[in-house]
C-alpha positions, 0 to 999 in steps of 0.5 A, spaced: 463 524 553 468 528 557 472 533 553 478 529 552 474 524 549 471 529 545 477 531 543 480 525 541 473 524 538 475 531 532 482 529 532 480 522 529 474 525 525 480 531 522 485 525 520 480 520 517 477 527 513 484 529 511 486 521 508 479 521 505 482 528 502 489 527 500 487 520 496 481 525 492 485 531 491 492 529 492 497 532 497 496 539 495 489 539 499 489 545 503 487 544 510 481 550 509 478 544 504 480 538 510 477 542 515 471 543 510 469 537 509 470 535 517 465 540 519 470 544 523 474 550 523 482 551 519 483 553 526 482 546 529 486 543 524 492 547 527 490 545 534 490 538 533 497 536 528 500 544 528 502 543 521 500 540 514 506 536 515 505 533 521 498 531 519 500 527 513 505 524 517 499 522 522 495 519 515 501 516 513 501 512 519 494 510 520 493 508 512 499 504 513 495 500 519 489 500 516 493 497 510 496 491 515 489 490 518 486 489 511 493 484 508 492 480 516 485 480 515 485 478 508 491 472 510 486 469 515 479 469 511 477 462 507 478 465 499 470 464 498 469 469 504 474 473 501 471 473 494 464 474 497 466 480 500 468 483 493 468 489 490 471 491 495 469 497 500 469 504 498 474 505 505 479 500 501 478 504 496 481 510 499 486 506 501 489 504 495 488 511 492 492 515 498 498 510 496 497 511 490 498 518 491 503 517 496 508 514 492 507 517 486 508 524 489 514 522 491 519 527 495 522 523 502 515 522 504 513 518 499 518 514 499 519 513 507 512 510 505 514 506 500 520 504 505 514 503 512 510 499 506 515 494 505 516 493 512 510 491 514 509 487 507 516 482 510 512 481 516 505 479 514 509 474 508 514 472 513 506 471 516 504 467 512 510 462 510 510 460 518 502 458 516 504 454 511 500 459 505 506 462 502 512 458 500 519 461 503 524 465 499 531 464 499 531 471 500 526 474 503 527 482 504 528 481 496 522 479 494 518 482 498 521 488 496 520 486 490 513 485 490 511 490 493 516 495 487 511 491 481 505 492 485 506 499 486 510 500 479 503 496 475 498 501 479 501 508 478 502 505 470 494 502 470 491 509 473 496 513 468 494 509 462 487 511 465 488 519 466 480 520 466 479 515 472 475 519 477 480 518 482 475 520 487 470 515 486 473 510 490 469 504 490 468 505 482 475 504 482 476 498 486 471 495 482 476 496 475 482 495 478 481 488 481 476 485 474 482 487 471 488 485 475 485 479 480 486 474 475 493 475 472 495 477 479 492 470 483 495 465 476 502 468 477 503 467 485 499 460 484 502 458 478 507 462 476 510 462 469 516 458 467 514 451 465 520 449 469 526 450 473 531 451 467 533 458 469 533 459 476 538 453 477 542 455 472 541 462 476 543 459 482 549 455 479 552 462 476 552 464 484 556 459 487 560 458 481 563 465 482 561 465 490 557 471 489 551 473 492 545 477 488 547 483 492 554 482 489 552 482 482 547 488 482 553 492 485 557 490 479 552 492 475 554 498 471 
């Protein structure tokens, strides 16, 4: 291996070694404890992203791709392969806790990660509606927008009502989250709720009748 490679090779290991620390102990890790757990020096830290700043920017980056493969992939595997594979692996399991760790410490980074989660969500949804697996919205942003709000919004909720979770042990996590959350989930997005359409045309008819948009309302909303 050259040394370029090798470099490559640390650079990636201090990252993938940082993710896995920010979802354990937050964002406060320092870089002597991701240093630590890579096997390397702080030193080295520096020498490959220069700041703490820059090295979560670089996580960031690489669990929102990750975060793409997973939903891509999942998208494209039969359901009885899906639900084969569960409880899902300790490496989904690192995913889930850093974006739970991202949005709930807040601050501009948190949200421009809530903001990339959103864009890549709009793109594996419009995905799947040209696929034929998800029906089309009348306004797509907006529900994507949607979704991903409550799906983010019910995990910060489940995890504080659950302040003992070992937040650290990924898989155990994973294993709780889905038992508890799949199946009201799954009945929701197939099903639904409303036992007919009375609301949403009477919705529908409100906007045309007063030529308003859904934007429009929610800016005239006090």
């Amino acid at each position: 291996m050259s040394a370029v490679q090798e470099d490559l090779t640390a650079r990636a290991r201090l990252r993938d070694a940082a993710i896995e620390g920010f979802a354990a102990g937050g964002f406060d890790e320092s870089l002597r404890a991701i240093a630590a757990r890579a096997g390397v020096s702080a030193g080295l830290v520096r020498h490959h992203f220069g700041s703490k700043e820059l090295l979560r920017a670089e996580c960031d980056a690489t669990v929102l791709d990750r975060y793409r493969t997973l939903k891509t992939d999942s998208l494209k595997t039969e359901p009885a392969a899906l639900f084969a594979q569960f409880p899902s692996s300790r490496e989904s399991g690192i995913l889930l806790v850093y974006i739970l760790r991202s949005v709930r410490d807040g601050g501009s980074a948190g949200r421009l990660f809530l903001e990339r989660m959103v864009e890549e969500a709009l793109v594996f949804t419009k995905g799947a509606v040209t696929s034929g697996l998800v029906v089309p919205s009348r306004d797509e942003d907006a529900r994507v927008r949607l979704l991903i709000h409550q799906a983010i919004g019910g995990l910060i909720v489940y995890f504080a009502m659950r302040p003992d979770t070992p937040l650290d042990d990924f898989v155990s996590v994973m294993e709780q989250f889905y038992a508890e959350t799949m199946l009201p989930t799954l009945e929701i997005y197939t099903e639904g709720i409303f036992t007919d359409r009375t609301y949403l045309e009477t919705y529908l008819a409100y906007i045309a009748e007063t030529s308003s948009t859904p934007a429009d309302l929610a800016r005239k909303a006090p």
